[in-house]
C-alpha positions, 0 to 999 in steps of 0.5 A, a space after each residue: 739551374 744546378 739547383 733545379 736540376 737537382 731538386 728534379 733529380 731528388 723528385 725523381 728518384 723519389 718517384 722511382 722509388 714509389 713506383 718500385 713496388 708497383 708498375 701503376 702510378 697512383 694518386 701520391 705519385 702524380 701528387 708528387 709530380 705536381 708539386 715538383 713541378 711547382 718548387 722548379 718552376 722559373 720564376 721568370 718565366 712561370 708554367 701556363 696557369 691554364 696548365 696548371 689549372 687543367 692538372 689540378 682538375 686531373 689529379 681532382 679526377 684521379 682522387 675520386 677515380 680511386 674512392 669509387 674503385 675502393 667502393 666498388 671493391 667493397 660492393 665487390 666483396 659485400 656481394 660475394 659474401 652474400 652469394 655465400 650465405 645464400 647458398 649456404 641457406 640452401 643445404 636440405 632443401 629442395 632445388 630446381 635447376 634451369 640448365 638441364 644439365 645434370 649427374 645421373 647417380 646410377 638410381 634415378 633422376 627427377 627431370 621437368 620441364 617448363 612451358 609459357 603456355 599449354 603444348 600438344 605434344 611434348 617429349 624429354 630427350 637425355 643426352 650423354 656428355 658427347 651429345 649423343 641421345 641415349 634416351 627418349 622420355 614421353 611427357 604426359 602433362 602438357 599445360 602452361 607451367 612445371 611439370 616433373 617426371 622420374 628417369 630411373 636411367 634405362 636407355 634406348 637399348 633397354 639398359 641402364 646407362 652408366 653414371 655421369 654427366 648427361 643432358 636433359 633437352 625438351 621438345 614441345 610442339 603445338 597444334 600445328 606441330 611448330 616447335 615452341 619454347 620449354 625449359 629443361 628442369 631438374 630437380 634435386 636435393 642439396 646436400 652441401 656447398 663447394 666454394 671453389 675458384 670463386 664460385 659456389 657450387 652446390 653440392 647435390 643428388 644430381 651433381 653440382 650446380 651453380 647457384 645462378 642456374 637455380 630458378 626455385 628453391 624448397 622445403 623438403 
């Protein structure tokens, strides 16, 4: 029994040792479990071998749960890279974004709108950063599909607003005055590329984009 005891003790310190530079056991160190279980076994009075084999097939799990997270990791890391590239191939062209948010940069601002299917009337609503209206935009073009217009920043009070963060909301109504759906658009210029905390912000005339907010993409 001193013997045993003694081999568990060096199994178990090993053990600790392992684990010291991490707080999650990893496939070596329940490897390592097993087969001090196996060498401190009683040879009188051997383990359940039902037991055994149900450990086998739970370090057999362990193994393959850990290929597939290294995979995933690679997928993880392929993928990032190729977002990178995309937006890099994206400086100089010309980008239309889909969430309506944009930068006014002091001078003008390309805002559009996209319908399923043709409206009979339709108006674009600039909202500033607190959601407060600051300007109405009468839209023209009411068919199914884009269509864009220039804001040159002037406000309801007849004033130019001041540079910023702003919104840009689309209400469309049919011919029995029932709002229907419309996307708010806004096009831009792409000029560069920020890849900070993780993601790629592109860099344009209008402010910074994400590059999943992008539903079409230009040569200027």
């Amino acid at each position: 029994m001193t013997v045993i005891a003694d081999t568990q003790a060096v199994a178990s310190g090993s053990l600790t040792k392992s684990l010291a530079g991490g707080s999650v056991m990893g496939k070596d160190d329940f490897l390592l479990l097993l087969v001090t279980q196996l060498q401190n076994q009683d040879p009188m009075n051997p383990q359940d071998p039902t037991e055994f084999t149900a450990q086998l097939a739970q370090f057999s799990s362990l193994e393959q749960l850990f290929a597939i997270n290294d995979n995933l990791g690679l997928m993880a890391g392929s993928s990032m890279e190729m977002e990178r590239l995309s937006a890099l191939s994206m400086i100089g062209k010309e980008a239309v974004s889909g969430n309506g948010a944009f930068a006014f940069n002091g001078t003008s601002a390309t805002l559009g709108y996209k319908l399923d299917s043709t409206a009979h009337e339709v108006s674009l609503h600039i909202l500033d950063a607190t959601g407060r209206n600051v300007a109405n935009l009468p839209a023209a073009a009411t068919s199914a599909g884009e269509h864009f217009l220039t804001w040159n920043g002037v406000g309801l009070n007849g004033q130019k607003v001041a540079p910023g963060e702003y919104q840009v909301v689309v209400r469309a109504l049919d011919a029995a005055e029932e709002t229907m759906p419309a996307k708010p658009l806004v096009k831009s210029v792409i000029t560069g590329v920020d890849m900070l905390g993780g993601t790629n912000w592109l860099v344009s005339d209008n402010g910074n984009f994400r590059l999943k907010d992008i539903v079409s993409v230009r040569d200027l």
